[in-house]
N, C-alpha and C positions, 0 to 999 in steps of 0.2 A: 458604504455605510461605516462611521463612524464607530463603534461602540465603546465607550468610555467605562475600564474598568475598576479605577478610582473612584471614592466616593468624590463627585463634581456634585454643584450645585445644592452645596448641602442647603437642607429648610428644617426646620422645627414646627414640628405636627406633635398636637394631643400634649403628652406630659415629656414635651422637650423629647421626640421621639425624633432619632435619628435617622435620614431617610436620603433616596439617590435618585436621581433620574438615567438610567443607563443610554438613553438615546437623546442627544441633542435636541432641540426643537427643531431643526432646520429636518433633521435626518426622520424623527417621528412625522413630521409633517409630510416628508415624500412619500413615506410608506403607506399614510393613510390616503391622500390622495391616490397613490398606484390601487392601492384597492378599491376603492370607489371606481376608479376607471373599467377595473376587472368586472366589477359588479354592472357598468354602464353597457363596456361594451361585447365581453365576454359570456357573463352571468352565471346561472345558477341552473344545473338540470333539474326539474318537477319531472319523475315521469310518472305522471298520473290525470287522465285528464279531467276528474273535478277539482281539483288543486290547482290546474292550470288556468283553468275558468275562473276558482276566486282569488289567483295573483291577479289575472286580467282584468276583474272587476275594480280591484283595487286599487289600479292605475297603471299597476307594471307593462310592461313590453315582452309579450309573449310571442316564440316562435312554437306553435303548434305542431310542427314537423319536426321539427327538431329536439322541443319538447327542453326549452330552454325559456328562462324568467329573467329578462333583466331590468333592472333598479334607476331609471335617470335619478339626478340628484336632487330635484325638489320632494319626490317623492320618497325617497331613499328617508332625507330630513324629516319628513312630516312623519313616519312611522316611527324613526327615534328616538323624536320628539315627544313620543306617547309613555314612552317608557320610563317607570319610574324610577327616579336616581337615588331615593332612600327609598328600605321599609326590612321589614325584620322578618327572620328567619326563627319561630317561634321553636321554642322546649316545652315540654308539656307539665310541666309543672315550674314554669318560669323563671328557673336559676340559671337558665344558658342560655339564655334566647343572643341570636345573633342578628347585629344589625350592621345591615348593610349600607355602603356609601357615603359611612360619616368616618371613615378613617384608620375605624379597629379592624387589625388582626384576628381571624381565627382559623386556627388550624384543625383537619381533621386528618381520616384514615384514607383508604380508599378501597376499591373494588371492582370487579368478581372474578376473583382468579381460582384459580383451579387448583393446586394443590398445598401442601403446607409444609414445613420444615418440625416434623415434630420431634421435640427433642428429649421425648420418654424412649423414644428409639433409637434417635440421631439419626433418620433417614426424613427423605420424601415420603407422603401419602396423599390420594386423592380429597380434597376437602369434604367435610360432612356438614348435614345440618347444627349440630353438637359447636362445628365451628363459629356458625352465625353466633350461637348464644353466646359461646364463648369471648370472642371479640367485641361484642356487645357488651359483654359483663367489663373487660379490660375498660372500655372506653368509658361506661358509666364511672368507674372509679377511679381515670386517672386525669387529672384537673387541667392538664394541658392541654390536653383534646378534646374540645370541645364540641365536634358535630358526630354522626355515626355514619358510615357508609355504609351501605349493605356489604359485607368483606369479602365474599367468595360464594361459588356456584355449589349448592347443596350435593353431593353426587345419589345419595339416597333418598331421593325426593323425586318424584313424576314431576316432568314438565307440564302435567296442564295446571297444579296449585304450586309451582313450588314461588312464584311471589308470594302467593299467600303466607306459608310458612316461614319465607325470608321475613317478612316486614311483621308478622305474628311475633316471632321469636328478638325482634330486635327493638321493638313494642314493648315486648314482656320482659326485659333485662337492660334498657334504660329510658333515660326521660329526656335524653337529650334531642335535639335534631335530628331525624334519620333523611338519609336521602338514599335513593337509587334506583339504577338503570331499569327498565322493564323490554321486556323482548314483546314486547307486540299491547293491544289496545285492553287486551282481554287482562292483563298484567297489571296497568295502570289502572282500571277499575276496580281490580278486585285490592288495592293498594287502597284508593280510596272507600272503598265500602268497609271495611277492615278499620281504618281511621277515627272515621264516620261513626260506628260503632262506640269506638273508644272516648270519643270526645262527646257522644250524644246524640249528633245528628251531623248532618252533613253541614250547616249551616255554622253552627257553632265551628265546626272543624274552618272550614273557607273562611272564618275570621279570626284564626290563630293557626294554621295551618301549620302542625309540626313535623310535617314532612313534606317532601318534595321528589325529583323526578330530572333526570339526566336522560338527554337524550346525543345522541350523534349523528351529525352530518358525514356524507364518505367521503373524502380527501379523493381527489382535488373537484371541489364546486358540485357538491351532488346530495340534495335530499332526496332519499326513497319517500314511498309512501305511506309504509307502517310509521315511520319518524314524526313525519305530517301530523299522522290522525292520532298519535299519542300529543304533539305539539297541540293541533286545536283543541283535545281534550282536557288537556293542564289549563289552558287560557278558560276555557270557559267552564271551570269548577273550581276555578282560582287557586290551582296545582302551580306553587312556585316550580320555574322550569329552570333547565339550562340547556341550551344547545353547543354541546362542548365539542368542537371541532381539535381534532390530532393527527395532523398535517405531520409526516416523516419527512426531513430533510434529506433529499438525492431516491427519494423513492415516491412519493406521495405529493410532493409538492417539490420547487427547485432546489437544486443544491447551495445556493448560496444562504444564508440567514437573511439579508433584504427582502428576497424572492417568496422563501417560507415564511414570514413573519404578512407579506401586502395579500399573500393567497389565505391566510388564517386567518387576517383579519377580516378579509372579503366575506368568508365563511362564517365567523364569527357575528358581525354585523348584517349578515342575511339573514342567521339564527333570530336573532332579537329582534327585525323589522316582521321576520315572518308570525315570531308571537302574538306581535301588536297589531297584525293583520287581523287576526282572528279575535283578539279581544284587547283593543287597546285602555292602558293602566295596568296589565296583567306583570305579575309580578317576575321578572326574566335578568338574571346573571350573563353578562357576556362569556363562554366561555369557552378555554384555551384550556391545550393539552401540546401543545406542537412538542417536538422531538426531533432527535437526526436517526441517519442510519448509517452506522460504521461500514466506512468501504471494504474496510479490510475483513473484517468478520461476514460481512453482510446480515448482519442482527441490528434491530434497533438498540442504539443507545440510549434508554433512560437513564445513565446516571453519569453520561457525559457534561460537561463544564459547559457545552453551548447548550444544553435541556436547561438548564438554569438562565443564564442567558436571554434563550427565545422566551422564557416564561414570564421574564422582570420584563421583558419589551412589550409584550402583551398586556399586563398590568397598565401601564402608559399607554398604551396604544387605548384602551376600554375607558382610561380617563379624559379623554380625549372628547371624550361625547359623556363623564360624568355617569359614567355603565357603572353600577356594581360588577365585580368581575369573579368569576370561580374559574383560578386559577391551580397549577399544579408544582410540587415542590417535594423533595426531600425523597427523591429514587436512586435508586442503585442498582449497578448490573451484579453485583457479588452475588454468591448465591448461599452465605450464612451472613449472621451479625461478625463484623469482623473490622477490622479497621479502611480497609474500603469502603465497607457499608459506613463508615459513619465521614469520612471525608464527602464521601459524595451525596452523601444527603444532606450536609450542612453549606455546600455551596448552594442549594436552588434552596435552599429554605431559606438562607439567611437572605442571599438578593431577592428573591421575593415582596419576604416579608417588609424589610427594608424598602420595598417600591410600594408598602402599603396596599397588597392585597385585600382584599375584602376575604375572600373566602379558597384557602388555600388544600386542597384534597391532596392525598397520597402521601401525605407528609409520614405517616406511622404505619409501622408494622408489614412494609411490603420487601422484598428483595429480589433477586432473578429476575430484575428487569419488568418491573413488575406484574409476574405472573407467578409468583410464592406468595404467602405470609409467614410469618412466626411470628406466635404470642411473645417470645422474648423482644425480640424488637418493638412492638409495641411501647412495652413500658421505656425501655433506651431512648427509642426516640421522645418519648413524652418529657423525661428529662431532658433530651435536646432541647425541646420548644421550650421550656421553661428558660432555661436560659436564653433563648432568642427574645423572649418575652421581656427578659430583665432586659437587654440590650436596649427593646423598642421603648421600653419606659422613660431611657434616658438617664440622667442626672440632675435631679433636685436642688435647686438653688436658692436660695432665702439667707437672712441673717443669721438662723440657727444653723442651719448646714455649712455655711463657712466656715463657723468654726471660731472667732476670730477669739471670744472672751476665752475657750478653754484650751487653747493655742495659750494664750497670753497667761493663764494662772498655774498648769502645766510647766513653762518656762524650757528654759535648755537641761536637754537631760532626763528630763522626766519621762512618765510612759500613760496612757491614757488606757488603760485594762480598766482599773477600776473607779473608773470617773463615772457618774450616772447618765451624762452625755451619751457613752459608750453604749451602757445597757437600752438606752430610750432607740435607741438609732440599730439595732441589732436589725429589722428588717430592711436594709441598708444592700444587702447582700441576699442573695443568691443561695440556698444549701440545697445541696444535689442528696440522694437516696445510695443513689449508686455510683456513684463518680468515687473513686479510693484519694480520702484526705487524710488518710491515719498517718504518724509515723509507722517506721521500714519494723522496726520490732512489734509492734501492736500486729500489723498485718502477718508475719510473721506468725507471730502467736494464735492466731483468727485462721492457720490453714490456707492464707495465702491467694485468699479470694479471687477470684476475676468477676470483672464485669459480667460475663453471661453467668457466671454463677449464682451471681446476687438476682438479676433480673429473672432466672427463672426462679428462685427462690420468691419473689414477689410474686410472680405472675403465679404460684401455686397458693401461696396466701391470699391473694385476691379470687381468685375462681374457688377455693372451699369456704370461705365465708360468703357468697356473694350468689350461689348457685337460684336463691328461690325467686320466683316470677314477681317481678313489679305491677300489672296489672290484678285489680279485685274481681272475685272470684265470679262476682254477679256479670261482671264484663265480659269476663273468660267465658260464664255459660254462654252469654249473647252472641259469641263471638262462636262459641262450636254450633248453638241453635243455625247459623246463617251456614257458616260451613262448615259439611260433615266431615271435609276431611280434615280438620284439626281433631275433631272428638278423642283420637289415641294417641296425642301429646300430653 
């Protein structure tokens, strides 16, 4: 395989948006066929036998003993086929709504990791509920991030409500997109009944549905049964889903990129046939997480140069059949905000983006591989995307941006500061929060600032003006009437 790390084949998409195809056609085409083969003639383990029953109804080729699913290609097509290739990923008060499959970018956070970098101490601690609100609050007010993931695992919370609580809390402190994982069926319901609530009824919610549901297939070719019966449940309450397969390179899937890229996608295109199994139109992101695993450390490498890489072939790969795709981008194995963390987050975010992702997770606020957070990161990366943002805009071309009349009255010599051209044109650029553009004496003068200084400086300004709950009060009682256990939040 090929991989071409040059921008090749450049095209102009949206506002002259610059854009690459990392895999040949010849080379994306093998790999998509290898998959389809895997899917024909290897397949997919169900172990469960009413699951097995409605693949078999469906057309599939079921080994019952062996308790394996496989896909011929007519069949494979006609489930595909069902899937729709635009529709939108709704905000609940309509200034973020994200749509899918027409070409925009949008970046969010990710999640549920376990502990945090807090930097009122400078240590580790276990993540708390406090954290959800928290990174919900960041995310509501920083304009580059535009979706919410559930951020990390409550550690002060019981497991039999702590979805509750997650999606309560991330509900209650923004308005944009939430999505996230749920550990079993009971999870997913009480997500939607919670929603449902919020938006009125459950009807109202199923036709602007502002949140959604990640699920995971297990590397290599393996849906359990809880995955399943959350999968048919999204489909038939019109729960956007994702079945995000993360396939490890040399551990999980083979070591070559070829190898892991034809088995993610196998997995990846089962996810989305299996949707449309259960409810075809239902609304379903292809999606991709693959990764490698360092030989030498024997750690995944999230913020390895090939995790960006596999993630921009996947993007193509998902286009390929016209998939919206939730893809992954902007990780790092460091373990503070540091100048690692920000090289290695700007290769998979920038190739990513660049292969026109639809809907790019993990991009903010993760480190260690991602199984940290820090609030400081958050806003760092948010100004990353901004700038990836100006990148994807391009360069504006008409008569008036040429320039030519105030070029020519200008003349030789001259300086164009205070031409009115100048002031009209000042959104032309890019102005960073935290990026140091001062002169060496101003900074100097300023105490000599660093980037993490400033950003936690932000990240404290934003969480005390920003602490009280976004949902009304009448909602909130409706919401503790149903369950008791929020009544003592």
């Amino acid at each position: 395989m090929v991989l071409l790390l040059q921008i090749l084949e450049v095209a102009t998409m949206g506002n002259s948006r610059p854009s690459y195809k990392a895999l040949s056609s010849h080379d994306a085409n093998a790999i998509n066929e290898n998959a389809r083969r895997i899917l024909r003639e290897v397949g997919i383990r169900i172990d469960s036998a009413p699951f097995l029953a409605a693949f078999e109804k469906a057309g599939a080729l079921v080994d019952h003993k062996e308790k394996v699913v496989r896909f011929e290609g007519a069949l494979l097509d006609d489930l595909l086929g069902t899937a729709p290739t635009e529709f939108t990923l709704h905000s609940r008060d309509g200034r973020n709504d994200l749509a899918m499959g027409v070409g925009d970018v949008h970046f969010g956070n990710g999640g549920r990791v376990f502990r945090i970098l807090d930097m009122s101490t400078g240590g580790y601690r276990s993540t708390l509920l406090r954290d959800i609100t928290n990174t919900a609050i960041l995310v509501q007010n920083l304009d580059n991030i535009r979706f919410y993931i559930v951020a990390c695992q409550a550690h002060d919370v019981g497991a039999e409500y702590y979805h509750v609580f997650d999606y309560f809390e991330a509900f209650n402190h923004t308005t944009k997109h939430v999505m996230g994982g749920c550990d079993n069926l009971q999870g997913v319901q009480q997500m939607l009944q919670l929603a449902s609530i919020i938006a009125g009824d459950e009807e109202t919610f199923r036709n602007k549905p502002f949140a959604s549901v990640i699920t995971n297939p297990i590397s290599p070719l393996t849906i359990d049964e809880t995955t399943l019966s959350i999968i048919e449940f999204c489909a038939d309450h019109g729960l956007p889903v994702t079945c995000a397969t993360a396939p490890i390179a040399g551990a999980t899937s083979p070591a070559t990129l070829a190898g892991t890229l034809s088995q993610m996608h196998a997995e990846a295109l089962a996810g989305v046939a299996t949707v449309q199994m259960f409810a075809p139109g239902a609304k379903v992101l292809y999606g991709a997480f693959p990764t490698v695993m360092d030989m030498k450390t024997m750690g995944v490498a999230t913020g390895s140069v090939e995790m960006g890489m596999l993630n921009t072939c996947a993007v193509q790969l998902a286009k390929l059949y016209r998939l919206p795709v939730y893809a992954s981008g902007g990780l790092t194995d460091s373990k503070q905000p540091d100048i690692q963390a920000g090289f290695e987050k700007n290769f998979s975010n920038l190739t990513v983006a660049m292969m026109a992702a639809d809907f790019i997770h993990l991009t903010a606020g993760l480190i260690d591989s991602a199984n940290s957070l820090s609030y400081e990161q958050f806003v760092i990366d948010d100004e990353n995307i901004g700038m990836i943002h100006r990148i994807l805009a391009g360069i504006h071309v008409d008569d008036d941006s040429l320039a030519f009349d105030i070029i020519k009255n200008v003349g030789q010599g001259g300086d164009f500061l205070m031409e009115e051209h100048t002031s009209r044109h000042l959104d032309e650029l890019f102005y960073p929060t935290l990026a140091e553009r001062c002169s060496f004496e101003t900074w100097e003068e300023t105490d000599e600032p660093s980037m993490l200084k400033r950003a936690k400086e932000r990240v404290i300004s934003i969480l005390e003006q920003s602490q009280e709950g976004l949902l009304q009060s009448d909602v909130i009682a409706a919401i503790r009437d149903e369950f008791s256990c929020v009544r003592d939040l």
